[in-house]
C-alpha positions as CSV (number, residue, x, y, z in Angstrom):
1,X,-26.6,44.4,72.2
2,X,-25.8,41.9,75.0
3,X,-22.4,40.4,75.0
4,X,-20.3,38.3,77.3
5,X,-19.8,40.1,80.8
6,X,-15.8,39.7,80.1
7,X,-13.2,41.0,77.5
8,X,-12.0,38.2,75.7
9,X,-8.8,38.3,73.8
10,X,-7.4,36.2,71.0
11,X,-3.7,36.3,71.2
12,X,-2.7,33.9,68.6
13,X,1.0,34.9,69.2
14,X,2.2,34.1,73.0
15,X,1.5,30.4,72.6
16,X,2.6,30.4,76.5
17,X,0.5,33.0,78.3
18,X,-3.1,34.2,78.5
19,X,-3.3,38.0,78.8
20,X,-6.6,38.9,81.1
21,X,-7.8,42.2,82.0
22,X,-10.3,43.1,84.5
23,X,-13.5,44.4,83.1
24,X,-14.5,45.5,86.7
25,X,-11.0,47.3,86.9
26,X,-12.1,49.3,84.0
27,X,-15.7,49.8,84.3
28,X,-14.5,51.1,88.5
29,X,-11.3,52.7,88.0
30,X,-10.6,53.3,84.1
31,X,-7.3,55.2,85.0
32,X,-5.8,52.4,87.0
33,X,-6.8,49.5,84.8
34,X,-4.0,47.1,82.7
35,X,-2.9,44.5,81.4
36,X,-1.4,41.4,83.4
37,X,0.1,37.9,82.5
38,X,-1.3,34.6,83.4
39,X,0.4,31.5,83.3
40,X,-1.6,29.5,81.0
41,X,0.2,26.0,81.8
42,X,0.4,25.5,78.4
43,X,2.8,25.8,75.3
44,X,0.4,25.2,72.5
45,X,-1.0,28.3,71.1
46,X,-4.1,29.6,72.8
47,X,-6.6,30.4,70.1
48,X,-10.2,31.4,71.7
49,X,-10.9,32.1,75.1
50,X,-14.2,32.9,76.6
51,X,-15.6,34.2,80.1
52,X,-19.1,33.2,81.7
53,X,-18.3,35.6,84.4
54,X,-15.4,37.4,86.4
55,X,-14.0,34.0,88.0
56,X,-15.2,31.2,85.4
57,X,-13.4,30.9,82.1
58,X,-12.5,28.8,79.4
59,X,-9.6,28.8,76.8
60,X,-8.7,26.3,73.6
61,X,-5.5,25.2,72.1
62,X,-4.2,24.0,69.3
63,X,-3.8,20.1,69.9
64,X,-6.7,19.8,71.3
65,X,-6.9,21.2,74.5
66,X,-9.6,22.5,76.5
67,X,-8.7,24.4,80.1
68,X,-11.0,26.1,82.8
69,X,-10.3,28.6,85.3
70,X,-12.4,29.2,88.1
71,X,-10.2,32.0,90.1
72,X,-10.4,34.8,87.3
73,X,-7.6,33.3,85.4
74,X,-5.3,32.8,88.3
75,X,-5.0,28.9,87.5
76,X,-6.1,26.8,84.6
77,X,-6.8,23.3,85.0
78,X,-6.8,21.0,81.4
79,X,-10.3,19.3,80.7
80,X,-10.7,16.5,78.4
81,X,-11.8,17.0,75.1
82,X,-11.1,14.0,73.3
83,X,-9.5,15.1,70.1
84,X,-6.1,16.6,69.5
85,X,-7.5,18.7,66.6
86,X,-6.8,22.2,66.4
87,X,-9.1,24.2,68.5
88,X,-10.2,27.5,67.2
89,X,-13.3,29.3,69.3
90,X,-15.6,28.8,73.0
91,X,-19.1,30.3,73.7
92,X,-21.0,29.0,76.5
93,X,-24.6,30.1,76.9
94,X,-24.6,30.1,80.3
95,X,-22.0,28.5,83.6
96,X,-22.7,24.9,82.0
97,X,-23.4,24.9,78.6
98,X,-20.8,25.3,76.3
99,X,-19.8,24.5,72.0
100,X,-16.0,24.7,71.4
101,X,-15.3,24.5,67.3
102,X,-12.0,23.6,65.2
103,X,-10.6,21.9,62.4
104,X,-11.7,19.0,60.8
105,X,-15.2,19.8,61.3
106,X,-14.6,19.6,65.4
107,X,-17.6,20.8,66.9
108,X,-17.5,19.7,71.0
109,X,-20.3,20.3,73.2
110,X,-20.6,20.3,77.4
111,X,-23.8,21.0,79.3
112,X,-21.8,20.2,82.3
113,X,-19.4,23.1,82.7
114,X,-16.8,21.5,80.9
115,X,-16.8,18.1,83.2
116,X,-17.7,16.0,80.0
117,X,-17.1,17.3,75.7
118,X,-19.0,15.4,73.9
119,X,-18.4,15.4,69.5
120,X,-21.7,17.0,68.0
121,X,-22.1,16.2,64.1
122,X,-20.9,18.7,61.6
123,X,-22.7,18.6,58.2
124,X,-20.0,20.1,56.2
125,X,-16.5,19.3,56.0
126,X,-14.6,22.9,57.0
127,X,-12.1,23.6,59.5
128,X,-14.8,25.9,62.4
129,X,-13.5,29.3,62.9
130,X,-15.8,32.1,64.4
131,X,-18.6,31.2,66.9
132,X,-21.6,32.9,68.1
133,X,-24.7,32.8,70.0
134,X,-27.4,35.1,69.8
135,X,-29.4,33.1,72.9
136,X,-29.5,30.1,74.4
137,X,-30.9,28.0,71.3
138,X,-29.7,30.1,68.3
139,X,-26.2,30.3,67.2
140,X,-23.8,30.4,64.5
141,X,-20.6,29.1,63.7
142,X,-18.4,29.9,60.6
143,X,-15.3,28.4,58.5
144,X,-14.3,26.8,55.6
145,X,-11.6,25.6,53.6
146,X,-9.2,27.7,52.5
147,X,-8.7,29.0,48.7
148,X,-12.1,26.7,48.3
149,X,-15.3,27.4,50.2
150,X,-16.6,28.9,53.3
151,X,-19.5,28.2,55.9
152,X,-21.7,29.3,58.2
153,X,-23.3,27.1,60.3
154,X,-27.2,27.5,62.4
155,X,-28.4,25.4,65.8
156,X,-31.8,26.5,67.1
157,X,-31.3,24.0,70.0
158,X,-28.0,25.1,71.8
159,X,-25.9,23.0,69.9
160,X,-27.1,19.6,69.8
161,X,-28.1,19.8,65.8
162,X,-27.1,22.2,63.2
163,X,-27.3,23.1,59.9
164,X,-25.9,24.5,56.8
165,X,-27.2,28.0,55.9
166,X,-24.0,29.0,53.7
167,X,-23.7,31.5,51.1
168,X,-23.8,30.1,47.9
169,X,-22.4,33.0,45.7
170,X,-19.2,34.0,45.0
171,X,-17.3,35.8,46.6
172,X,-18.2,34.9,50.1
173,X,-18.9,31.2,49.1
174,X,-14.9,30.3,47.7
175,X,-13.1,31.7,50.9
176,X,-12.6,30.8,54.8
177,X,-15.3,32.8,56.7
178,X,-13.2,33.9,60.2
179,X,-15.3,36.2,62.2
180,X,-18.9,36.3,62.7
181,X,-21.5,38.4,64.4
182,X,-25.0,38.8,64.9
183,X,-27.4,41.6,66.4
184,X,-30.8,39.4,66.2
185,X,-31.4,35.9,65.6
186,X,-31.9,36.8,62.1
187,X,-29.7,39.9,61.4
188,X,-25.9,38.3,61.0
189,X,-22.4,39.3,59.8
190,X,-19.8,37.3,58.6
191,X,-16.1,38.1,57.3
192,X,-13.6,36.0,55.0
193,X,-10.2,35.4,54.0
194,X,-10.8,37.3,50.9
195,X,-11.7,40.8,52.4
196,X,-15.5,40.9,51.8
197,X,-18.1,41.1,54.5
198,X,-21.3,39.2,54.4
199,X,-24.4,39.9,55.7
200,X,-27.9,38.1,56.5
201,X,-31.3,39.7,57.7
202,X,-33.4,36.4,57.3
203,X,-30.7,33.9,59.8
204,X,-28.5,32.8,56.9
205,X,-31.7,31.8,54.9
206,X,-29.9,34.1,52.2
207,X,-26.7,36.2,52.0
208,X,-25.5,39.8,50.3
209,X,-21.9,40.4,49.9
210,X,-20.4,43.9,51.0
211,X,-17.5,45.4,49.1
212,X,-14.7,46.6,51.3
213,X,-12.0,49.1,50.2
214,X,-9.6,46.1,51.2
215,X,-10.7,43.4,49.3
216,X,-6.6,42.8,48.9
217,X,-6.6,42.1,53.2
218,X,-7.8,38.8,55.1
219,X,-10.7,39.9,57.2
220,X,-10.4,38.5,60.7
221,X,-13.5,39.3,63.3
222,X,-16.1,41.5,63.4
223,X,-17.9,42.9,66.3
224,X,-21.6,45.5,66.5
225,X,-22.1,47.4,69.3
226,X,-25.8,48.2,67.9
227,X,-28.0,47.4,65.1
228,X,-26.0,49.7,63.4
229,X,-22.2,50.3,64.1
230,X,-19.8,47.3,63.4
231,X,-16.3,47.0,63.5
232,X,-13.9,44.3,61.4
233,X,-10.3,44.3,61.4
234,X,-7.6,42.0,60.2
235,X,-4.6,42.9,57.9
236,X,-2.3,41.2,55.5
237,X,0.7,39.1,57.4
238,X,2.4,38.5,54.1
239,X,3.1,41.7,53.4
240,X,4.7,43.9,56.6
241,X,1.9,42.3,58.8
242,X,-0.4,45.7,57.3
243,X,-3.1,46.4,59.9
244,X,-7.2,47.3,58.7
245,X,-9.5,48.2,60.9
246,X,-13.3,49.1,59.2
247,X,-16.5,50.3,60.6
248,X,-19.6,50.4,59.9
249,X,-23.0,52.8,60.6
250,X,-25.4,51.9,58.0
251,X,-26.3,48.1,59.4
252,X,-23.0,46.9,57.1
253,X,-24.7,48.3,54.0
254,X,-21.1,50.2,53.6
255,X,-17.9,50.1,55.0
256,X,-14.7,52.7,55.5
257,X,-11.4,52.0,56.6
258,X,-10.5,53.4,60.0
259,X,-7.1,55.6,58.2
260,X,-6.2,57.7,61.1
261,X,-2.9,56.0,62.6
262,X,-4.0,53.4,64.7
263,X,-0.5,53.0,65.6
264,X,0.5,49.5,64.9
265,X,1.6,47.4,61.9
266,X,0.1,44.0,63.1
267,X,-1.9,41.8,61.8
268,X,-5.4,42.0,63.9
269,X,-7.3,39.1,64.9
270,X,-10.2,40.0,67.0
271,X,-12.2,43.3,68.1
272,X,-14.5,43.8,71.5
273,X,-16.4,46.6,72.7
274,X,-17.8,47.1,76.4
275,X,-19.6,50.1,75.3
276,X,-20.2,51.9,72.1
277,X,-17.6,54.1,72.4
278,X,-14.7,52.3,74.5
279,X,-13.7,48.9,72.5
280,X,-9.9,46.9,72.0
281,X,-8.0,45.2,68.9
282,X,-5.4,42.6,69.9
283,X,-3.2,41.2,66.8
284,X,0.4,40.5,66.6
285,X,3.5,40.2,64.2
286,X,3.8,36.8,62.8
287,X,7.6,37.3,61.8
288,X,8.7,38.8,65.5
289,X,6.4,36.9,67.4
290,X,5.0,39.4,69.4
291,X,1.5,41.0,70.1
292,X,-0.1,44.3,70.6
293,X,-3.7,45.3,72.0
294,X,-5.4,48.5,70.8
295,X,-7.8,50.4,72.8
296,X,-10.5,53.4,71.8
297,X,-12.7,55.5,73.8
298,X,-14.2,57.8,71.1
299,X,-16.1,54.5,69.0
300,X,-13.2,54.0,66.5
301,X,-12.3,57.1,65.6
302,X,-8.3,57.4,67.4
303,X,-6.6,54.3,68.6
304,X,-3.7,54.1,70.9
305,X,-1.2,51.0,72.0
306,X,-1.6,49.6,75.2
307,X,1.7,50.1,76.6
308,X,1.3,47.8,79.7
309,X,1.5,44.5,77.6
310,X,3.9,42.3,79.7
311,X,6.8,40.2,78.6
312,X,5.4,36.6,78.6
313,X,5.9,34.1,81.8
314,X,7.1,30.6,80.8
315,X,5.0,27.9,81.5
């Protein structure tokens, strides 16, 4: 499946610094390739961050804030977004057109590269978590409100309209909906709060719930690298910030926990692949305040800690 042409880390943790690595570096020179800090210019926490192509990226805050780079992440200049709402996830379709979601139903949308946000009209009340497009004109958001309901959300137009397609079944319709993911315009994924994974095959027309062997863990992204093989990770922060990462080969029909050490008790928050065998996990520990990446080059099966994770720059 196509995704965006840049790794894009959540790092919920370092509300200071953006951590960037070079997709070229790796693809070129997988030996020499790391980790390096960038001064975000912020101190809010940066929550989503999203790359249209080696120089032109865009990161959100909490509070509100929107900010662009255009020199691979060298420097980030603020943009104007026009609400001081929490600010959970960026996609952009292409170099101008762009939907940044949040809480309080916050759905923003540019078609100028992030010159002008405009507020697009939610029809649910849910704080916006996961984003994704499929194309230009179909994508998906999901949310909810937590301990009540989750969402998902459908445009066909790029953004400028969307509706509720939300499961309506326990147990994926009384919990937050974090990560979601689809293959197709029709064939989707989404994870919740609770530990269950949903899926759709008819564009969130109807949902079927997956168990998971950790319905006790909050389920925090999800990522497929084909039609077939998923990944969804997350943990349990309240109790020794537990790590799970799960994977998929059957389309999501059934899903195992990843047990071999993947060395890290973190709580995980997001999951990329560049190819189906090479992907990374960044999390962190909520107590310490600190973050961790995980890397794998044989699709899941061993993980090991990125040991070149700098101390982070002040801002």
């Amino acid at each position: 499946m196509k995704t965006n042409p840049s790794i894009f880390v959540r790092y919920l943790f370092f509300c200071k610094t953006l951590f960037f690595f070079s997709v070229f570096s790796l693809l070129s020179d997988p030996a020499n390739a790391q980790w390096v800090a960038l001064n975000s210019g912020t101190t809010n926490i940066i929550a989503g961050i999203y790359f249209v192509d080696d120089n032109t990226g865009f990161a959100v805050e909490y509070g509100g804030g929107i900010r662009k780079t255009t020199d691979g992440g060298a420097t980030w200049a603020p943009q104007f977004s026009g609400t001081t709402a929490i600010l959970a996830n960026v996609w952009f379709t292409d170099a101008l057109h762009g939907i940044v979601v949040g809480d309080n139903s916050t759905i923003l949308r540019t078609i100028d590269g992030g010159v002008n946000w405009n507020a697009v009209f939610c029809p649910v009340s849910a704080h916006l978590r996961g984003l994704w497009f499929v194309n230009n004109n179909v994508g998906y958001i999901s949310g909810g409100d937590p301990g009540t309901y989750g969402v998902v959300l459908k445009t066909i137009d790029g953004g400028v309209s969307w509706t509720d397609v939300s499961p309506v079944n326990p147990p994926a319709a009384t919990q937050v909906m974090h990560g979601i993911c689809f293959t197709t315009p029709n064939d989707g994924y989404a994870c919740n709060w609770d530990g269950y994974i949903m899926r759709t095959t008819d564009g969130g027309s109807t949902w079927t719930t997956s168990a998971t062997p950790v319905s006790n863990n909050h389920l925090m992204n999800i990522f497929f690298t084909d039609a077939n093989n998923g990944y969804c990770v997350g943990g349990d922060y309240d109790v020794n910030n537990t790590s799970v990462i799960l994977k998929t080969s059957d389309a999501g029909v059934t899903w195992t926990a990843i047990n071999n050490p993947h060395p890290t008790a973190n709580f995980l928050l997001s999951v990329r692949f560049t190819d189906p065998n090479t992907g990374y996990v960044s999390g962190g520990n909520v107590q310490n305040n600190t973050g961790v990446i995980l890397k794998t080059t044989d699709a899941g099966v061993t993980w090991t800690t990125e040991n070149t994770v700098p101390t982070p720059p002040n801002a």
